[in-house]
C-alpha positions, -999 to 999 in steps of 0.1 A, spaced: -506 272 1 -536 289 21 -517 324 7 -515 314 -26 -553 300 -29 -564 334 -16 -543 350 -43 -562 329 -67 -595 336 -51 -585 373 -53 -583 369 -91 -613 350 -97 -635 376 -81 -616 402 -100 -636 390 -130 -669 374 -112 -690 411 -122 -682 411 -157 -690 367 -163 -724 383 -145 -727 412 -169 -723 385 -200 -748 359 -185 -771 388 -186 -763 398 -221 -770 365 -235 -799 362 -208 -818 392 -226 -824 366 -256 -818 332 -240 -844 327 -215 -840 293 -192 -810 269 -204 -788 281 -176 -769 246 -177 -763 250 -218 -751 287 -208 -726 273 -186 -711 249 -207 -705 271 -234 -687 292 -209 -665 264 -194 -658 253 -229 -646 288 -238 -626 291 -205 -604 260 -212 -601 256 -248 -628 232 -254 -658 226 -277 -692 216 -271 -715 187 -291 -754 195 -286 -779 169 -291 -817 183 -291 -850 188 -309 -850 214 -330 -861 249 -314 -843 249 -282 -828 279 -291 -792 266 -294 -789 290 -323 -795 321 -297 -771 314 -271 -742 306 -292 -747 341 -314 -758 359 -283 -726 346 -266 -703 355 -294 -720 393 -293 -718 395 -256 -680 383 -256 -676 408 -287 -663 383 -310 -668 372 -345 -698 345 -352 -704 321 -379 -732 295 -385 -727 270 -412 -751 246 -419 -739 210 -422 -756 193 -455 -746 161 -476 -730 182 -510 -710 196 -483 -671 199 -494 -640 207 -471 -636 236 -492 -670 252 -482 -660 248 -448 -617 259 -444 -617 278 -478 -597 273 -511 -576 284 -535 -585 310 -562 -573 312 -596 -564 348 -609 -562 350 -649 -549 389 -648 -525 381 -626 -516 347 -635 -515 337 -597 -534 313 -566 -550 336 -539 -567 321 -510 -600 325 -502 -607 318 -465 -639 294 -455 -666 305 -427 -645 283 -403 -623 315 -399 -645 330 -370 -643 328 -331 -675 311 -326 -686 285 -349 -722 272 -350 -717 236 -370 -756 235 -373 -761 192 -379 -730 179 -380 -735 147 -386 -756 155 -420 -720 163 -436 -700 134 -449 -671 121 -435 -647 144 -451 -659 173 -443 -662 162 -402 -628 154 -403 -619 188 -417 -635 204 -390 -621 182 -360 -588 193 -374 -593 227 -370 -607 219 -337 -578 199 -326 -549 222 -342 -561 257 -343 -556 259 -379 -562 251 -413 -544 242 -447 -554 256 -478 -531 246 -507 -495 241 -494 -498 271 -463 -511 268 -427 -535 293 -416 -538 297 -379 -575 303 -364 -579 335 -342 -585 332 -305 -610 324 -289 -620 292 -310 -647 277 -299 -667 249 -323 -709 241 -308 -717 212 -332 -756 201 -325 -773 170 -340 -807 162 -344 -814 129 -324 -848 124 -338 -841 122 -377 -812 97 -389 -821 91 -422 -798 111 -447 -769 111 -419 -734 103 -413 -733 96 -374 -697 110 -356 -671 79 -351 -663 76 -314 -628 89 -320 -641 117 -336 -665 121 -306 -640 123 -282 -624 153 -298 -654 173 -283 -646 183 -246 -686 184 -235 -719 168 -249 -746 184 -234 -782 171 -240 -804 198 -243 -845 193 -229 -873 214 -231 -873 247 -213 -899 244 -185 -936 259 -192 -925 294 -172 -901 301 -193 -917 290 -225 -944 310 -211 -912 339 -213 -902 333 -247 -940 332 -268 -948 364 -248 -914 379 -261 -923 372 -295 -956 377 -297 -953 414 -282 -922 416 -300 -898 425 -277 -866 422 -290 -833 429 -274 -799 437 -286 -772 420 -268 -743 444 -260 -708 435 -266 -691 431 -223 -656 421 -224 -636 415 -255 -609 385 -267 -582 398 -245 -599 397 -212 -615 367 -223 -578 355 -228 -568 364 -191 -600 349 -178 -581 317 -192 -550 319 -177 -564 326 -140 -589 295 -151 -556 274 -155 -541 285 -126 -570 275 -97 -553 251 -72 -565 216 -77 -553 191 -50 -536 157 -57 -567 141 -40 -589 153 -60 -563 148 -91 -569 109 -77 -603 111 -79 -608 123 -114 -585 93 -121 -608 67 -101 -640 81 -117 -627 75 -154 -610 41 -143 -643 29 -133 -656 28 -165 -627 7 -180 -624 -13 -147 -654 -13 -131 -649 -47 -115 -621 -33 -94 -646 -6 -80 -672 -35 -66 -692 -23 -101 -692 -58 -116 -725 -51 -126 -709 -29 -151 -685 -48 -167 -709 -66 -194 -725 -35 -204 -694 -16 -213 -675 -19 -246 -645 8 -237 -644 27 -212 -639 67 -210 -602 75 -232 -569 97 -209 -585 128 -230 -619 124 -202 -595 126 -177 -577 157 -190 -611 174 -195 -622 160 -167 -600 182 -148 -601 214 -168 -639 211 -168 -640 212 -132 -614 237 -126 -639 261 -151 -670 253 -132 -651 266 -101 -644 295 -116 -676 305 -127 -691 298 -89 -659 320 -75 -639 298 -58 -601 296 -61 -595 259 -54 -615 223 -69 -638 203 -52 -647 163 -57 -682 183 -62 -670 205 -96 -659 173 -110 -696 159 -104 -711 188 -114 -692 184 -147 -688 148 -151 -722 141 -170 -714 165 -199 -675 153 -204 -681 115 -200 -715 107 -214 -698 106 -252 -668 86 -242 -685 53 -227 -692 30 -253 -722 3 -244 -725 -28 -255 -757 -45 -274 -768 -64 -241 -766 -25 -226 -790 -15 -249 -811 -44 -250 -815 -38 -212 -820 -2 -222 -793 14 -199 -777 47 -213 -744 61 -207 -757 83 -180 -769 55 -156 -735 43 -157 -720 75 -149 -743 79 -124 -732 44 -107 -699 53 -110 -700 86 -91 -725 68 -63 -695 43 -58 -665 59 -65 -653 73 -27 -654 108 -27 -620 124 -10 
């Protein structure tokens, strides 16, 4: 096995200068939110899609177009509002007089990186048309299936500040999202980096590094890093623990969660990790990826209870638990 790790290894330093070259594309434009940076990039190495929740102005809006540009792929923002229709998002049919005839005309979702700016501001309808494309990879306008190009990757954000006017996500639809990172503020040096930048209006054009295809074999060496039953088992433990957290000496848990974490955490639970050693060059996973990841993949799937909130513990602090008691392979 040592052989075939090193082949692995081998191949994941293959590509290690040219993930560099593209953090420093979007870097040139993003300045701090390294951990937001990553995610994107683990979501894009495994398939996944990313739910933001931040104040406005954290430049979520930057790293997402700067990303598409870096990875020279095509970008759409669509801004999520309440006269929202699924047709304004997948596209719909056109009616041609001259010709007598239907042709389709395809919505913004038809891009490699979509920006779903608000999410929860659109009805239900229109959420559920776009977890479907996020789930399926395509879209159906009239009686035909379109399929979505590749890489397709969906960065919802909402607003945790203002609710009014808004249709939150349902857990189930929740879940579809692979990573929910919570964006904070940058810290003062970098905000320090970012007025300067504007105010001597420095701006920088981000330059296109590796393209779809190499994006694509990035992928398949990302599926194909060595990941030990052990730590297999652990991934399994961790998520257990929040259904079962009596059985892991947590019975402090047990009456502040509703449901536990749902199979799909421990699916991307796995691919999650297996992408964060990737990006750090390393051939195999470690019980440390899966921390490093397990914030971002679980915080969305643990359900609380009223007398969890009334004690006002968050779904990180029983994460957190978790991962102090869970034994560590």
């Amino acid at each position: 096995m040592a052989v075939d790790i090193q082949r692995i290894k081998d191949q994941v330093l293959k590509y290690a200068d040219q993930l560099e070259r593209v953090k420093a594309e979007v870097r040139k434009v993003l300045v701090g939110q390294d951990e937001m940076l990553s995610r994107l990039l683990i979501a894009l190495l495994t398939g996944g899609h990313v739910l933001l929740e931040g104040v406005p102005g954290l430049a979520k809006t930057t790293a997402i177009k700067a990303l598409a540009a870096a990875l020279h792929c095509k970008f759409h923002r669509i801004q999520f509002t309440p006269d929202l229709l699924p047709a304004d998002l997948i596209g719909t049919l056109i009616y041609n007089p001259r010709e007598g005839a239907f042709s389709t005309r395809k919505g913004p979702i038809f891009a490699n990186l979509i920006l779903a700016d608000e999410i929860n501001r659109a009805p239900s309808k229109v959420q559920s048309a776009l977890l479907e494309a996020m789930q399926e990879h395509q879209v159906t306008i009239g009686d035909e299936s379109f399929l979505l190009d590749e890489p397709f990757l969906v960065m919802a954000t909402q607003n945790p500040i203002e609710q009014e006017g808004t249709y939150p996500l349902p857990e189930a639809q929740i879940d579809r999202f692979m990573l929910k990172v919570v964006v904070g503020y940058p810290k003062k040096n970098d905000e320090r980096k970012v007025v300067d930048a504007v105010l001597d209006d420095l701006r920088r054009e981000v330059e296109p590094v590796i393209d779809p295809v190499q994006l694509a074999e990035m992928k398949q060496t990302v599926a194909s890093l060595y990941m030990d039953d052990k730590v297999r088992d652990y991934v399994l433990d961790v998520v257990s623990a929040t259904r079962h957290p009596e059985e892991y000496r947590l019975k402090e848990l047990a009456p502040l969660i509703e449901f536990g974490a749902s199979p799909r955490a421990s699916i991307n639970l796995c691919l999650a990790a297996r992408a964060n050693a990737f990006l750090v060059g390393r051939g195999y996973v470690t019980p440390q990826d899966v921390k490093d990841v397990a914030f971002e993949v679980l915080r969305h799937r643990v359900i609380l209870t009223y007398e969890a909130e009334a004690e006002e513990t968050t779904s990180d602090d029983v994460v957190r638990k978790v991962l102090e008691s869970v034994p560590v392979p």
